[in-house]
C-alpha positions as CSV (number, residue, x, y, z in Angstrom):
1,X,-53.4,28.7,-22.8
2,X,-50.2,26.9,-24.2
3,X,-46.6,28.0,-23.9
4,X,-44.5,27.4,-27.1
5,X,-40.7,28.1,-27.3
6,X,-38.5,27.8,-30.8
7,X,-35.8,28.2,-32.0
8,X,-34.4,28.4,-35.7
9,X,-37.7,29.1,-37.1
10,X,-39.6,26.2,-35.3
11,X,-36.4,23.6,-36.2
12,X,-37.1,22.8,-32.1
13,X,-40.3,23.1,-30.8
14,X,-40.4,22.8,-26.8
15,X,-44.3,23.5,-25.7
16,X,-44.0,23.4,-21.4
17,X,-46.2,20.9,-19.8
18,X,-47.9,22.8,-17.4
19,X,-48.5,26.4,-18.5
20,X,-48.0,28.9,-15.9
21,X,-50.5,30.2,-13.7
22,X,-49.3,33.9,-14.7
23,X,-47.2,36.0,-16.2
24,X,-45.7,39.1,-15.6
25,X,-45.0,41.2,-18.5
26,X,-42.9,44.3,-18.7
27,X,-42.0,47.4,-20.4
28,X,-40.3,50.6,-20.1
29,X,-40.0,53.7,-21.5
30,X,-36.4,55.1,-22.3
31,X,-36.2,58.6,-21.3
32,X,-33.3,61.3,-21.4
33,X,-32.8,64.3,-19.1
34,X,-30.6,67.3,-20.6
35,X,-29.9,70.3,-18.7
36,X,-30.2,73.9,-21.2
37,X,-28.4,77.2,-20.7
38,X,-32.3,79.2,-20.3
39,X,-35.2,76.6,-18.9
40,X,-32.9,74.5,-17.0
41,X,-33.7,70.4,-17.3
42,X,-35.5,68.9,-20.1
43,X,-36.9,65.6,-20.2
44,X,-37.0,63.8,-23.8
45,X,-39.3,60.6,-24.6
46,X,-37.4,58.1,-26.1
47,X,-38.1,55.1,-27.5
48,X,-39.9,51.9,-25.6
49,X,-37.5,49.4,-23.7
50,X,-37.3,45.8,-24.0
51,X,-40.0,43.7,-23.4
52,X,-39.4,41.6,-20.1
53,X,-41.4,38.1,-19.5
54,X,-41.6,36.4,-16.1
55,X,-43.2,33.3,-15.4
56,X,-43.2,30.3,-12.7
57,X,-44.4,26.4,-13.5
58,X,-43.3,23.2,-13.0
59,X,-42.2,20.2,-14.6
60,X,-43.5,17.2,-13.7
61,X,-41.5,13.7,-13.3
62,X,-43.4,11.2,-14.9
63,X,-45.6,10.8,-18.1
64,X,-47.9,8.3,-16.1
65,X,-49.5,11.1,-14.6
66,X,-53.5,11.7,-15.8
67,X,-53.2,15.2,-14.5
68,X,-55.6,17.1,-17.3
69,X,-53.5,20.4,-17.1
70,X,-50.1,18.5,-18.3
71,X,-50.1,20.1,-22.2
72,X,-47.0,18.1,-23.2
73,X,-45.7,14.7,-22.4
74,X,-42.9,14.9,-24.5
75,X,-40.2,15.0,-21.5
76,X,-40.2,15.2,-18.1
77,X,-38.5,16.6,-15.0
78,X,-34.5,16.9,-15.7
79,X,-34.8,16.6,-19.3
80,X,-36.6,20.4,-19.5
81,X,-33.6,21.6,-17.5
82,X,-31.1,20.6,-20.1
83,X,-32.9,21.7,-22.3
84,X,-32.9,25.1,-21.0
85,X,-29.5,25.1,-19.9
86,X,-28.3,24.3,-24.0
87,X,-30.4,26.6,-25.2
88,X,-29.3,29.2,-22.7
89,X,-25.3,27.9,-23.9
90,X,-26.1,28.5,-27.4
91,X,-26.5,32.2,-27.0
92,X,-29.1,32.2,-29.5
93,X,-32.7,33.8,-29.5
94,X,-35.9,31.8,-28.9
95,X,-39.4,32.5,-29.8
96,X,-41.9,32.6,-26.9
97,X,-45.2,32.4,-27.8
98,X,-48.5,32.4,-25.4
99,X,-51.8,31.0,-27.0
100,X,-54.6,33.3,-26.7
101,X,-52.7,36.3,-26.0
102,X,-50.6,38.7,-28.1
103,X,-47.6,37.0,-27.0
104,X,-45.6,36.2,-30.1
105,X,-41.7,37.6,-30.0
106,X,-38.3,36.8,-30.3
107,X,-36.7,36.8,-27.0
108,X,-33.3,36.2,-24.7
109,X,-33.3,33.6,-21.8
110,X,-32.0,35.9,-19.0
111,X,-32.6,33.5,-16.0
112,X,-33.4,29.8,-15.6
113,X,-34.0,28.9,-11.9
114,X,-35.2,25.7,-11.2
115,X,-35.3,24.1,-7.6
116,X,-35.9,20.3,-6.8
117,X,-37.8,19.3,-3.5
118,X,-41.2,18.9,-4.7
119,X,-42.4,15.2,-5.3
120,X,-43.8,15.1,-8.2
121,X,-41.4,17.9,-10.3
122,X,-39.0,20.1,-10.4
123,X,-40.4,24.0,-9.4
124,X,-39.2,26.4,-12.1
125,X,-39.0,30.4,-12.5
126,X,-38.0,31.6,-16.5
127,X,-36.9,35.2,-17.1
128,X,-36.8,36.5,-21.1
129,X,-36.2,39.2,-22.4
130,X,-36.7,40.7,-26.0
131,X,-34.4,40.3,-28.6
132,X,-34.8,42.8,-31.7
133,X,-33.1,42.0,-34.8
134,X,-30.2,44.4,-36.1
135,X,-31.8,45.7,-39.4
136,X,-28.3,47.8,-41.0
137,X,-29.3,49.8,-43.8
138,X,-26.5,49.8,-46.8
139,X,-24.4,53.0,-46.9
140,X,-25.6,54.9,-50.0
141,X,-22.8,54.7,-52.8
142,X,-21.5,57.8,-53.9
C-alpha cells in the first residue's frame, strides 16, 4: 500500500515514506427530526456526511536508512512538516489517495500533529476530511 497526496491536479506530488499501519475511515449519515401536529416526531434521511480519514506514521530522519518499508526517500524528518504546515496555510484541497483500496478523493487537512522524541523520526497523526466541489447550476433565463 502507498499513500499519495496532490495538489493542483498532481502539480505536487508528496507520496509518505512509511505508509500507515491503518486507517480509520468515517462517515455519517445526516438526519433531521421534525415534530407534526398528528404522529408527533418524524425522523428524515438525509444525505451522507463528509468522509473523515485518520491515520498515524512516521517520518523518518535520514535517507541512509535500508529499512524496506520506507516508499519515498524524497525528504526526510522536518521537511514533511513544512510541507504540511504550507499546504495546510494554503487553504487549498489535496487529493489523498490509498493504493489498493478505493481511496481516491479530494479532501481538507483538518489536523496535522506531529511529536519529536523518537530517534529515528518524527511520530505523526493526519486528520482529512472531504472536500466536495461546489457545482452551481446557471439560473435559467427568462
Amino acid at each position: 500500500m502507498d499513500v499519495f497526496i496532490t495538489q493542483n491536479n498532481r502539480a505536487s506530488v508528496i507520496q509518505l515514506p512509511v505508509p500507515p499501519q491503518e486507517f480509520n475511515v468515517s462517515l455519517e449519515q445526516n438526519h433531521g427530526v421534525f415534530n407534526t401536529i398528528s404522529q408527533g416526531d418524524l425522523r428524515l434521511i438525509d444525505f451522507t456526511g463528509l468522509k473523515k480519514i485518520s491515520f498515524s506514521s512516521f517520518f523518518p530522519f535520514s535517507k541512509d536508512t535500508n529499512a524496506p518499508f520506507i516508499k519515498s526517500k524524497e525528504w526526510f524528518g522536518y521537511s514533511y512538516t513544512s510541507i504540511f504546515e504550507r499546504l495546510m496555510e494554503r487553504r487549498m484541497p489535496v487529493r489523498l489517495i490509498i493504493t489498493e483500496t478505493r481511496i481516491n478523493l479530494p479532501m481538507t487537512i483538518d489536523r496535522f500533529e506531529y511529536k519529536v522524541g523518537r530517534p529515528d523520526g518524527i511520530d505523526y497523526t493526519m486528520e482529512l476530511t472531504e472536500f466536495r466541489f461546489v457545482n452551481v447550476k446557471g439560473v435559467p433565463k427568462i
